[in-house]
C-alpha positions, 0 to 999 in steps of 0.5 A: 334468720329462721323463726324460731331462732327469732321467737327464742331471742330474749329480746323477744320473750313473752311475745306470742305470734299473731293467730292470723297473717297481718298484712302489708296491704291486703283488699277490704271487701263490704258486700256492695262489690258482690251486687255489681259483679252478679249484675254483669253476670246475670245480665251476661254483661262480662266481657269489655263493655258493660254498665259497671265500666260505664258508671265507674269511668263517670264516678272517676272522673267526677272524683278526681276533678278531670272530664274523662277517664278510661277504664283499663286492664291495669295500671300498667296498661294506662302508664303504657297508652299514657306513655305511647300517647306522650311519645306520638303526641311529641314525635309522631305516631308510632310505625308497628315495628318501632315504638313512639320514644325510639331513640329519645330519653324520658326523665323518670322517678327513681324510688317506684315500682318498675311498672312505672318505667317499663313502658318507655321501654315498651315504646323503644325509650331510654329512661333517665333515673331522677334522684329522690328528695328526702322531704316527700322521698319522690323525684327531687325538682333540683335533680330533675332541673340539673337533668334538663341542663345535661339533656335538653333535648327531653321532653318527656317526664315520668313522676310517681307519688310513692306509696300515696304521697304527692311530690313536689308537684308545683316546681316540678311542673314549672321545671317541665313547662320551662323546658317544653316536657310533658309530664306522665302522672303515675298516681297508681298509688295515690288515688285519693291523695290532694295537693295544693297548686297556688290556692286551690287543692287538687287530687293526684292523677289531674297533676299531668298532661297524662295521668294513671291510677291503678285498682290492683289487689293492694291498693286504696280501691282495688278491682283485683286489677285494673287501672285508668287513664285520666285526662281532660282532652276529648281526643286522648280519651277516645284515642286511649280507648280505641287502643285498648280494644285493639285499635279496631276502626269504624267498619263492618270488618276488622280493621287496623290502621294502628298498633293497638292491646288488648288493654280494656276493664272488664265489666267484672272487674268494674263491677268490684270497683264500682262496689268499692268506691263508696269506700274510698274515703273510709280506707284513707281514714282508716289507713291515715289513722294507721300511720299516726299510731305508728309515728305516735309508738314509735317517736321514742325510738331512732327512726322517722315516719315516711315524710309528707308535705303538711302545707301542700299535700294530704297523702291517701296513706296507702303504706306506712314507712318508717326510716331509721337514723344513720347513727342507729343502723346496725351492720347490714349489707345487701347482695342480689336477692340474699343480706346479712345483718349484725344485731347490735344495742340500741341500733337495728337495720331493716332486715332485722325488723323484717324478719322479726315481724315475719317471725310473728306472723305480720308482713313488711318489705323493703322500701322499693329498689331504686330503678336505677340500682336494678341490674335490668337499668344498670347502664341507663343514666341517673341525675343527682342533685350535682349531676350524674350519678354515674362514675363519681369516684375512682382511685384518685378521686373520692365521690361526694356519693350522693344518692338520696334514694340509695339511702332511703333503700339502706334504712327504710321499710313498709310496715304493715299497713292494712286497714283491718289491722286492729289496734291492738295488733299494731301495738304488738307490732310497734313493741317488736320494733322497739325490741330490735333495738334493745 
């Protein structure tokens, strides 16, 4: 539906757009990122090495409580070499034409972003799609278990904290050690949240064998890019890094004895986050803060915030999501890249609210496309709660249909969840909520 239908609706009426964008996540900038990056520039320090990716690297790993951490070009490279370094670590090292995982399945998260998959892809694996739970919406610890029980043979596991809430890391992590897994922490949205193991809290990206966090343009810290591996083994870290750079050996000449990427930080790019992360616990106040006005605003209508563990965990907030209830979803289906939507009293449907938001001037998306609904992993396996999620009815049969995360796709959405986002802009917001459902 276009704008000015939205705006001339008499839902809508008396309702002005905002006079500037409200962003979903937007970077927030302080001045102090500006003195690091003329550093570099000023010193002629701009390319892989430098002070800035130096001092970055040290104030990571003193934050998140790990011994090292190597600074990346993106939170993708450093899910790749976390994930390469699983596969050689369980099957030997990769050859140049044949990556690490060649021919062995991954347990993966279903609900994230599919930078959290594509390097199993990347090193020739098959990623396996674990079903989500609805108490946290990340990987479902019963599903992964029942995986295990149709593919023993695997001992790789992928796990993401969507949009900065830790999952259920504790049975997860017990699940995987029964069976021998390692487990590839992806925290790239994360950074910043805690989790409760036994009686002692720790942060996400310390919660696997190999762990990932990510600096890019809309995160909780951002470099414009960026990512980092963690790790508290010497010998990953400086594996890591020489297959950042190439995988260039210790001669006088250029020499490779591995497949290596061109995968390090830039000393410019350090330079921005080394300015932002005197900032970090700031940004989650501020973000928390924002979450709380919207489950205070809208605890009068049909939906419910994005759920988080209050015993074990403290999320960074990073985007706020609400979810509506299956009695208050208006008629609304879904093609490849096009939906429809019927407005109905009282109910409303997330494209609805989407597109009432856009009309005036803020942004929201969809929750993430479940991997395992993506034409591209279509064929790959998926494991629910009662086992495969592939083929569970036919004419004669009726599925159960279970499939926790196709649900949270139907009824849920990100809001608009800057930290600049003032108060007052957000209650315009969390009253355009309320009139789709009028």
């Amino acid at each position: 539906m276009d704008k000015d239908t939205i705006r001339n609706d008499p839902r809508f009426r008396g309702l002005t757009p905002f006079s500037s964008r409200i962003w979903l996540s937007s970077p927030t900038m302080h001045g102090e990122e500006q003195k690091w990056v003329d550093e570099a520039i000023r010193t002629n320090w701009v390319s892989t090495v430098g002070e800035n990716i130096n001092e970055v690297e040290r104030q990571m790993a003193e934050y998140v409580g790990c011994r090292y951490a190597v600074a990346l070009s993106a939170g993708t490279a450093a899910l790749h070499l976390a994930t390469r370094l699983a596969g050689e670590k369980l099957y030997g090292q990769a050859r140049p034409e044949r990556g690490t995982l060649s021919g062995r399945k991954v347990f993966c998260s279903d609900c994230t972003f599919d930078a959290s998959i594509n390097p199993v892809g990347y090193e020739d694996g098959e990623a396996v799609f674990i079903d989500t739970e609805y108490d946290t919406w990340n990987m479902d610890p019963v599903a992964l278990e029942k995986a295990f029980s149709l593919y023993p043979d695997v001992r790789l596991a992928v796990v993401a904290h969507l949009y900065g809430t830790p999952g259920k890391m504790d049975r997860i992590r017990e699940i995987c050690e029964e069976h021998g897994a390692l487990i590839v922490e992806d925290a790239a949205e994360s950074l910043g949240a805690k989790y409760r193991l036994g009686d002692r809290w720790v942060e996400t990206g310390t919660l696997g064998q190999y762990n990932c966090i990510s600096f890019n343009g809309n995160k909780i810290i951002t470099g414009s890019a960026g990512g980092m591996f963690l790790t508290d083994s010497r010998e990953d870290a400086e594996k890591v890094r020489k297959w950042s750079t190439q995988s260039r050996e210790a001669a006088p000449w250029y020499q490779h004895e591995e497949i290596g990427y061109n995968y390090r930080m830039s000393n410019i790019v350090a330079g921005v986050i080394r300015g932002q992360l005197p900032y970090l616990a700031e940004h989650i106040a501020q973000k928390r803060a924002v979450w709380e006005r919207y489950e205070k605003g809208l605890a009068d209508l049909p939906v419910r915030m994005n759920p988080w563990d209050r015993e074990k965990s403290v999320p960074n907030f990073w985007l706020s999501c609400m979810i509506i209830d299956r009695d208050a979803m208006a008629p609304s289906i879904r093609g490849e890249r096009e939906y429809l939507y019927q407005s109905e009293a009282g109910k409303s449907s997330p494209h609805e609210i989407l597109d009432a938001l856009a009309a005036f001037g803020a942004e929201g998306r969809p929750i993430w496309k479940p991997m395992h609904m993506q034409p591209i992993y279509r064929s790959n396996p998926f494991v629910t709660a009662e086992g495969s999620g592939r083929g569970k009815s036919n004419a004669y049969i009726a599925g159960t249909g279970v499939d926790v995360g196709a649900d949270i796709f139907r009824r849920g959405l990100c809001l608009p969840s800057d930290n600049k986002m003032t108060k007052e802009q957000q209650d315009v917001i969390i009253e355009i909520i309320h009139r789709c459902f009028e």
